[in-house]
C-alpha positions in Angstrom: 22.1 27.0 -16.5 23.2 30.1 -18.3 21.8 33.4 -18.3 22.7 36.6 -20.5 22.4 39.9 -18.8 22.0 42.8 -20.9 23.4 46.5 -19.6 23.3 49.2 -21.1 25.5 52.5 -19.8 23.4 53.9 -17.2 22.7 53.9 -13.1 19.2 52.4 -13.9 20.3 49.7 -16.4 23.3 49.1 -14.1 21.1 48.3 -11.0 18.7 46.2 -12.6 21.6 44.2 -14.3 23.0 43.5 -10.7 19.6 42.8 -9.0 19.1 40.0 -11.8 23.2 38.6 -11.2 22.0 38.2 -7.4 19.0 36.6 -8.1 20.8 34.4 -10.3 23.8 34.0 -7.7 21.3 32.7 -5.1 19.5 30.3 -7.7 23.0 28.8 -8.2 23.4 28.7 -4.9 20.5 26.8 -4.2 21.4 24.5 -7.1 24.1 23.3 -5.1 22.4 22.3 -2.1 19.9 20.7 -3.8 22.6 18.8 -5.5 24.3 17.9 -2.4 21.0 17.1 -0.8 20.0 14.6 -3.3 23.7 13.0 -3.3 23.5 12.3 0.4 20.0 11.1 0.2 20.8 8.7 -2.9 24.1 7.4 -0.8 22.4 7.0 2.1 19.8 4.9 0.4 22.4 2.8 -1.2 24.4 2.2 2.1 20.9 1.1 3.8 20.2 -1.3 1.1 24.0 -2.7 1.2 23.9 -3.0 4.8 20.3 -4.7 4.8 21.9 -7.5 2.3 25.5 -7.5 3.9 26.4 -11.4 5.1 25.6 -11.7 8.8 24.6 -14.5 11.0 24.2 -12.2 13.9 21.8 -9.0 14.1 22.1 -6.2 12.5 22.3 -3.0 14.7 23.1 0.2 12.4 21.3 3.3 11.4 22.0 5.7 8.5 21.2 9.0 8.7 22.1 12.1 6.7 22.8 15.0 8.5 23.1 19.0 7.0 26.9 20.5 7.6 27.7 24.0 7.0 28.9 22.7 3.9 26.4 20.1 3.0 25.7 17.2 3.8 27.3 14.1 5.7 26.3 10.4 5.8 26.6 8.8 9.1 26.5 5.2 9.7 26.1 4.1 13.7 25.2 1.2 15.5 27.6 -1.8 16.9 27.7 -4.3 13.5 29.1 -1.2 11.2 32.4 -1.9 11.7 31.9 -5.5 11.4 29.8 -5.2 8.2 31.7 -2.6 6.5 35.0 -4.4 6.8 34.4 -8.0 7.4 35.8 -10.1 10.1 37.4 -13.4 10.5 40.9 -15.1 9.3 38.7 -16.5 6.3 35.8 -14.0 5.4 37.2 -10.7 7.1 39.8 -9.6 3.3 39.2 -7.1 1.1 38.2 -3.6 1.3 40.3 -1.4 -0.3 40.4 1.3 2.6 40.8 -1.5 5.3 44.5 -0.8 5.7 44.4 3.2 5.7 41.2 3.1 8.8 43.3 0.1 10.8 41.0 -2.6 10.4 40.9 -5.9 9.1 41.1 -9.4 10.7 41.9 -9.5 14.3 41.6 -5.2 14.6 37.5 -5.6 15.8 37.8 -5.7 18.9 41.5 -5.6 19.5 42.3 -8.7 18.6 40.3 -10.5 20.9 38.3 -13.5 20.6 38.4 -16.6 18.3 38.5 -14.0 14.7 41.7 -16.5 13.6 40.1 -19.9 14.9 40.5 -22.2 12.2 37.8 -24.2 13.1 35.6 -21.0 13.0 33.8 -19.8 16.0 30.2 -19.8 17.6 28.0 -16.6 18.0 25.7 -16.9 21.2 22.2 -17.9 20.5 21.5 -14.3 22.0 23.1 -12.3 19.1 21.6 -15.0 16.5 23.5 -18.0 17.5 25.5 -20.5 14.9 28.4 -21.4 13.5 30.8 -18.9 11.5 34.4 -18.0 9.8 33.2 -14.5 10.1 31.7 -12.3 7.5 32.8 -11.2 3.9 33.3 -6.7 3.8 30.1 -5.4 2.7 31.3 -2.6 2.4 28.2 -0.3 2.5 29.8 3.2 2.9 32.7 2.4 0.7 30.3 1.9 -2.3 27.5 4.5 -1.5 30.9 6.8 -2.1 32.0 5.4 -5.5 27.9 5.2 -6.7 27.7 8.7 -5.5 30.8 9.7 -7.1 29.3 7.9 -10.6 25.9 9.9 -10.1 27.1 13.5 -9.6 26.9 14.1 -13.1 23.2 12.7 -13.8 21.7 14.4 -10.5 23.3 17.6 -11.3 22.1 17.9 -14.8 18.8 16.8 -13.4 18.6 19.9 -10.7 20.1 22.4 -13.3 17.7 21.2 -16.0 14.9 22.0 -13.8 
């Protein structure tokens, strides 16, 4: 989005030329938001759809919502499985997120260590979260990818919102 302002040396000229650099100053302006908006929006769809498919014998209890900052935008993820399914858990299942190490989770941090997490035999969820046997769940890592997809889409949706 470029625009070429032409002045020429006089009050009139000169006042038009910076009406039409703060019209064009609060288009950009709005370019960015709209940019921002759609990035959360697509991130927050991609965390609902990784959390949705995320390996989990018990149930599921998260929201996503996408909240406006005086910045932009934020991506919250709530509920009582989030940790669980953005990080994993169990001895077995609960390895690999990249950013497990730098937040102070992985196996045997959710809740504090307690419970049978490093049971080799596995462990048994109560039939009233879903029942069954488990060694704990693989890192879905919903949040963690919604920020690398976003990070690979900036460029698309921002040529998208400037093209329009």
């Amino acid at each position: 989005m470029s625009k070429v302002i032409h002045v020429q040396l006089n009050a009139a000229s000169v006042q038009k030329a910076i009406r039409e650099i703060q019209t064009y100053q609060r288009q950009l302006t709005d370019k960015c938001k709209e940019i921002c908006y759609r990035l959360a929006y697509y991130g927050a769809l991609r965390a609902s759809i990784d959390f949705s498919g995320a390996i989990y014998k018990g149930p599921r209890e998260y929201s996503i919502t996408v909240e406006e900052t005086d910045h932009g935008y934020r991506i919250l993820a709530d509920g009582a499985t989030v940790l669980i399914l953005e990080f994993g858990a169990g001895a077995k299942m609960g390895y690999g997120h990249p950013k497990a190490d730098e937040f102070g989770m992985g196996p045997g941090t959710y809740p504090d260590g307690k419970g049978h997490w490093n049971d080799p035999k596995g462990w048994w969820i109560p039939k009233s979260h879903g029942g069954g046997h488990t060694y704990g769940n693989p890192p879905a890592m919903p949040m963690y990818n919604a920020g690398q997809d976003m990070r690979k889409e900036i460029e698309r949706i921002a040529r998208e919102v400037f093209s329009q």
